[in-house]
C-alpha positions, 0 to 999 in steps of 0.5 A: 500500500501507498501513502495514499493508500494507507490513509484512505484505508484509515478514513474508511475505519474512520467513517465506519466507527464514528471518528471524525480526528484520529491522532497517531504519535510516535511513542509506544505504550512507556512515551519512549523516543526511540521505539521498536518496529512494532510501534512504528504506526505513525512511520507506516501511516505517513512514511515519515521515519523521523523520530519525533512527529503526531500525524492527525487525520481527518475525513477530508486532510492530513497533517503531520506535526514535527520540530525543526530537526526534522523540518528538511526531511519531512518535507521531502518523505511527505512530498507527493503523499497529500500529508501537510507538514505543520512546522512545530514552532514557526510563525503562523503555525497552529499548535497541534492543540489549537488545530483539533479545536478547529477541525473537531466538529460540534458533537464530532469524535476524537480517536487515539490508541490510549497506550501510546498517548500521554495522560496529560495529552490525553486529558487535553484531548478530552478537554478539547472534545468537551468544549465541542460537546465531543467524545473521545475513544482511546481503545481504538488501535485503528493503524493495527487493523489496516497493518497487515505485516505489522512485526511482532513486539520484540523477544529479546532476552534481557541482561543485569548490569552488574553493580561494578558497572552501575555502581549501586545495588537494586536494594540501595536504589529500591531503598531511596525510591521508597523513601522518596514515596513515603515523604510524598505520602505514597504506597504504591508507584506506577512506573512506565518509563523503560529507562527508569525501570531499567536503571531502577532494577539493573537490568537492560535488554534489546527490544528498543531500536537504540535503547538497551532497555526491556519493554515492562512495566513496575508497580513498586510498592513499599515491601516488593516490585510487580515487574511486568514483562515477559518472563522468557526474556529473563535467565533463571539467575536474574529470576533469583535475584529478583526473588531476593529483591522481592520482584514478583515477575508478572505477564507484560499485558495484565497491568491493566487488570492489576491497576483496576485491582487497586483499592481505596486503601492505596495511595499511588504515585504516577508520573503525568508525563509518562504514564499513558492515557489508558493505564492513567484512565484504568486508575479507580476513582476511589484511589487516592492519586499523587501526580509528581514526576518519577523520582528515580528521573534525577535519581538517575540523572546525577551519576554516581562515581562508579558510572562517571569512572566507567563512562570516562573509560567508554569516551575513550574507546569511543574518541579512539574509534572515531578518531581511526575512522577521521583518519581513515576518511582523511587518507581516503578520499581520492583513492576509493568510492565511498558513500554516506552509508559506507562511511557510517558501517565504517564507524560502526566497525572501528566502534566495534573493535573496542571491547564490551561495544553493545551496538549504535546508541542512536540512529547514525546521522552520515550525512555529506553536503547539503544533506548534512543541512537536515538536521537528523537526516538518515540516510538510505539506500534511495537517498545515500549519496557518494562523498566527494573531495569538496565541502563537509561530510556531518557524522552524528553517531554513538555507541553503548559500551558496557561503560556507557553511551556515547554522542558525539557529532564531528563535521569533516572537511573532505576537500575545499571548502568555501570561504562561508563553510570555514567562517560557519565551521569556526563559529561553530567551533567557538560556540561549543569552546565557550560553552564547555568552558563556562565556569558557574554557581550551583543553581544554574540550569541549563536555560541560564548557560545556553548564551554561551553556545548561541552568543557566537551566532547571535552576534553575527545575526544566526541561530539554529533550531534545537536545544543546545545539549540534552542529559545522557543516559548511562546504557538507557536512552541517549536523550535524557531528562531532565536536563538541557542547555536551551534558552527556550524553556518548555518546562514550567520546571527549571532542573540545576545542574548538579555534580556528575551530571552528563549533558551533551554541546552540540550547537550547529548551523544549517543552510538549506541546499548547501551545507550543515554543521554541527560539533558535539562533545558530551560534558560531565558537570564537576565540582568546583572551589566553594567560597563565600558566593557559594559552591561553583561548578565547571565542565569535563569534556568527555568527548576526545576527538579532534575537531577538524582544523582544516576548515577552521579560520584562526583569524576568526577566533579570539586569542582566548578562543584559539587556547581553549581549542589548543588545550583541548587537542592537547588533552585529545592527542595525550590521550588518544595517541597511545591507542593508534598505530604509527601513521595514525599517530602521525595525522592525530599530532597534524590535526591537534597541533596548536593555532594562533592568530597570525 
């Protein structure tokens, strides 16, 4: 089936049970970022593969809502297919709110899968029909019934992340969690979030793309856990030890009829954000409901120093592997045909010669030329281009390591460039020195740091269209809340950034039909000196790989810009080069050599 045809399947189903707006999102049923080909409805609907986007249906249109990431790709996967891109954010936009409000008819009916909708979107949803005098229905899967082939959900078997990786036992983090539950006056927590299970109970798995996490539910309550999951994915050894930790295994799908179960003697803890609508909904009103983010979200936010020493180790398995495969690029061009896809499986295997690799911890952005102007463009058989001696090649990769995830973006420059690409690579390459050199008081969040990136751009009257830095994960999702470096907060809630916190700086730039650029280190938040202002913090850059000085204008840079730069190449080259061959060793002291202003 075509596009076309899909949607026209879905506005027959439509018709035939009453529903006049159907909304298909991206998540599956635990809000996850990445998902697995089971989940994928809306990527089926529309063809739209990026990883953040709500289709919405009506009788008579189709439209698809996504950010500026995603802007360039969805206008060309979504040309030809009558799906209109709503561009989230931009002037004369409506908020995928404000359309439904329009399009809904008087008495009309809004329709949705439940498990994959949020319960604060959800309720919004019914707000938004009850002003039309409207209803809803949240138990219609109506993708599932038009998906003929659709993949079965993942089997996978899971595996426990042993407390010498994760650096605190289950018992110690149960512990905390229920300390935590008891001071919001909670005996029961409903948890959906697949990384904070993971983290939680030490486990990870393979049944999400990019995400070595286990699709399960928990109800924690104050003497035992009820993990829901299926049991096959889990060795007898990991089913004693939760015996130990009073884990009771329970079928994935009977979370439902165990939360209807719930009585009035309970008082339950969920988390709005992430709970979805259907389970929130199976919820008796006779129960007493705490709303309050997941405690364990900033639980795990804040490493503790094994993880910090095992994710420092990961950074540099990772830096020597993409600093082989920099090499590798450098001295082949010219000498061999290669591609956007052969360019990313080649960093993939140099990733895959460190020891404990797991796999990509993302989808891997290889972009060349104006492709790498898509700020999350993937490439595929129909779009992989090949790589030419001019202009930049983007990679915007990561790996999971039994030590930790990594991301890292580095723009290559494969030949000339023209004298805008240096001025915008080197502006570039200031905004991520200044940022990763702030030095700050305890109490800052990531909205307060963000000019620091961005003032290299403003100045010259440019700006790019995401956040400057996300948290990272530690072997759960490589977008982690609930820290960010962006000036624009979408939260009423402001998180300071703490000691052993890890968040990325990625600023980038992007011309449309010509060229992108993005640098990217991760950086772990450290303490500082304490004095009679309070308690300062500064950054560690993880990331040790180096940026590429043939596109860089040194007469562009200020003196203190060049010597944070020269720092960081010395620190990448003391680091690195004990790892490579002679030859690599050789290129690596060209590309970290020290610039100056002539």
């Amino acid at each position: 089936m075509t596009v076309r045809e899909r949607i026209e399947a879905l506005q027959g189903l439509m018709k035939r049970r009453g529903v006049d707006v159907y909304i298909v999102p991206s998540a599956d049923f635990h809000q996850s970022e990445y998902v697995g080909d089971y989940f994928k409805a809306r990527e089926f609907l529309t063809g739209f593969t990026g990883s953040a986007g709500t289709a919405v249906i009506t009788k008579e249109r189709s439209a698809l809502w996504t950010d500026g990431r995603y802007f360039l790709q969805a206008e060309a996967q979504l040309a030809d297919t009558g799906i209109y891109l709503q561009k989230a954010g931009m002037a004369g936009v409506p908020t995928l709110e404000a359309y439904l409000k329009d399009v809904l008819p008087r008495g009309g009916c809004i329709g949705f899968d439940g498990r994959t909708i949020g319960a604060m979107t959800g309720k919004n949803y019914e707000k938004i029909a009850k002003e039309k005098e409207g209803s809803i229905v949240c138990q219609e899967d109506l993708i599932g019934e038009i998906w003929k082939d659709r993949p079965a959900l993942s089997r996978e078997p899971a595996f426990t992340l042993d407390d010498s990786y994760a650096g605190e036992p289950v018992a110690s983090k149960l512990k905390r969690l229920r300390d935590r539950m008891r001071q919001l006056g909670a005996d029961v927590h409903i948890l959906t979030s697949l990384d904070d299970i993971g983290w939680l109970l030490n486990i990870r798995g393979n049944d999400v793309a990019y995400c070595p996490l286990v699709l399960s539910y928990a109800m924690i309550r104050l003497e035992s856990v009820e993990l829901y999951a299926d049991a096959e994915k889990f060795s007898v050894s990991i089913q004693k030890n939760f015996q130990e930790q009073h884990v009771e295994l329970c079928p994935y799908d009977t979370i439902c009829e165990q939360i209807r179960k719930l009585s009035e003697e309970y008082t339950v803890l969920v988390d709005p954000q992430r709970i979805n609508y259907a389970l929130y909904q199976e919820i008796p009103k006779n129960v007493r409901v705490i709303e309050a983010e997941n405690p364990t979200i900033l639980m795990k936010a804040v490493k503790n120093d094994t993880e910090v020493k095992h994710i420092r180790r990961a950074h540099l398995k990772d830096g020597v592997a993409v600093t082989k495969f920099m090499y590798w690029l450098k001295t082949q061009m010219g000498k061999k045909a290669i591609t956007e896809l052969d360019a990313s499986s080649k960093l993939e295997a140099f990733r895959a010669e460190q020891e404990h690799f797991l796999g990509p911890s993302f989808a891997p952005i290889s972009a060349y030329g104006e492709h790498a102007a898509i700020v999350h463009y993937s490439a595929t058989e129909q779009s992989n281009i090949e790589l030419e001696q001019r202009g930049f090649y983007l990679s915007d990769t990561g790996g999971h390591y039994l030590e930790g995830s990594t991301d890292i973006t580095r723009t290559i420059a494969l030949g000339e460039l023209t004298e805008e690409e240096k001025r915008d690579f080197t502006m570039v390459a200031a905004g991520m020195l200044h940022l990763a050199d702030a030095v700050f008081l305890e109490g800052c969040t990531g909205m307060n740091l963000d000019y620091a990136a961005r003032a290299p751009f403003w100045k010259k009257g440019k700006d790019f269209h995401h956040g400057t830095g996300h948290g990272v994960g530690y072997l759960g999702n490589i977008h982690e809340p609930p820290v960010t470096f962006n000036w624009i907060q979408r939260s009423r809630k402001r998180y300071p950034l703490e000691k052993n916190m890890v968040i990325t700086d990625e600023p980038g730039i992007y011309v449309e039909g010509s060229h992108g650029i993005r640098t990217e280190n991760e950086l772990l938040v450290c303490q500082g000196e304490r004095n009679a202002y309070g308690q300062f913090l500064y950054f560690e850059p993880l990331t040790l790989a180096p940026i590429d000085l043939d596109a860089i204008v040194p007469e562009q840079l200020t003196e203190e810009e060049c010597e944070l730069l020269n720092a960081y190449h010395r620190k990448v080259y003391e680091t690195i080069s004990p790892y490579l061959s002679q030859k690599e060793n050789d290129w690596l002291k060209i590309y970290t050599r020290s610039i100056g202003k002539s």
